[in-house]
N, C-alpha and C positions, 0 to 999 in steps of 0.2 A: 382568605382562608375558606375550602367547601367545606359544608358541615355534610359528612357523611348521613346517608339516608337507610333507615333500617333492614330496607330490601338492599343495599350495596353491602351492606355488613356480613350477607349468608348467613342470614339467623333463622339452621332449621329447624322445621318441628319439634325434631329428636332432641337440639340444642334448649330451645326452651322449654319441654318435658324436663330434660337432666337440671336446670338451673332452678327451675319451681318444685322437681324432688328434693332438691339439694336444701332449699330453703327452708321445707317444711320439715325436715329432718332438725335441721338446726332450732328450728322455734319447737319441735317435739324435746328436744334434748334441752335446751335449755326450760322449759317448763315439767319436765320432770327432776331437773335438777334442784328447780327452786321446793316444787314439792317432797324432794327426799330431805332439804334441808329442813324444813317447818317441821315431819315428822322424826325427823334425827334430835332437834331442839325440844321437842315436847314430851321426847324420851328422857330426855337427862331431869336428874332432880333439880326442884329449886333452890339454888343456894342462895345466899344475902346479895339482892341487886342491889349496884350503887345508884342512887340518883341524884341530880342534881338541880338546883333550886335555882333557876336563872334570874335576876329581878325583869320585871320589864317593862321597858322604857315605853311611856304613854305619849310622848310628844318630843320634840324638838328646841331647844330653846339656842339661844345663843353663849357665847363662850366666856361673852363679859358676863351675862344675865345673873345676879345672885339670888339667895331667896325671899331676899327686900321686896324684889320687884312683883314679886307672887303676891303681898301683902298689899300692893297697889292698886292691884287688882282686884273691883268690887262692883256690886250691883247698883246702879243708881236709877234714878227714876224718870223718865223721860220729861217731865217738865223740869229737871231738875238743872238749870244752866252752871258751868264751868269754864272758865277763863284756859287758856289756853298754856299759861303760869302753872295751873293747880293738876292740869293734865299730865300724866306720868309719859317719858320719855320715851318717842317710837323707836324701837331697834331697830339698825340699816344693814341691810346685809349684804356684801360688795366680793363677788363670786370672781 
């Protein structure tokens, strides 16, 4: 397949004038549109906004994980040795 070359296209002057008028006409239009919205909305009065109170999730856990296992979880001391028995159970996560 030839990939056409922008001199075979006949792209003139006049063409690319009309298509970079055309363009800035639409980002004028749309940029005055957004600013007639902001001062249409800052006209109206304020009435009771709803808002909503989303909790939010700080990490990830697994689906078995209950909140035992948070309780396992604790600061120990570095000389502090533990058997691999008294060690709380790695979670395997198999994707």
């Amino acid at each position: 397949m030839k990939r056409q070359r922008a001199t075979q296209l006949r792209l003139s002057p006049l063409h690319l004038q009309q298509g970079l008028f055309a363009v800035l006409a639409l980002l004028i239009t749309l940029v005055a549109g957004q600013q007639f919205l902001r001062w249409e909305q800052s006209q109206q009065p304020e009435g009771p906004s709803v808002s909503f109170q989303h909790p939010t999730q700080t990490h990830f856990s697994a689906a078995t994980s209950g909140m035992a296992d948070t309780a396992a979880m604790r600061m120990m001391d570095v000389d502090q040795h533990q058997t691999m028995q008294d060690m709380p159970r790695q979670e395997r996560w198999v994707f």
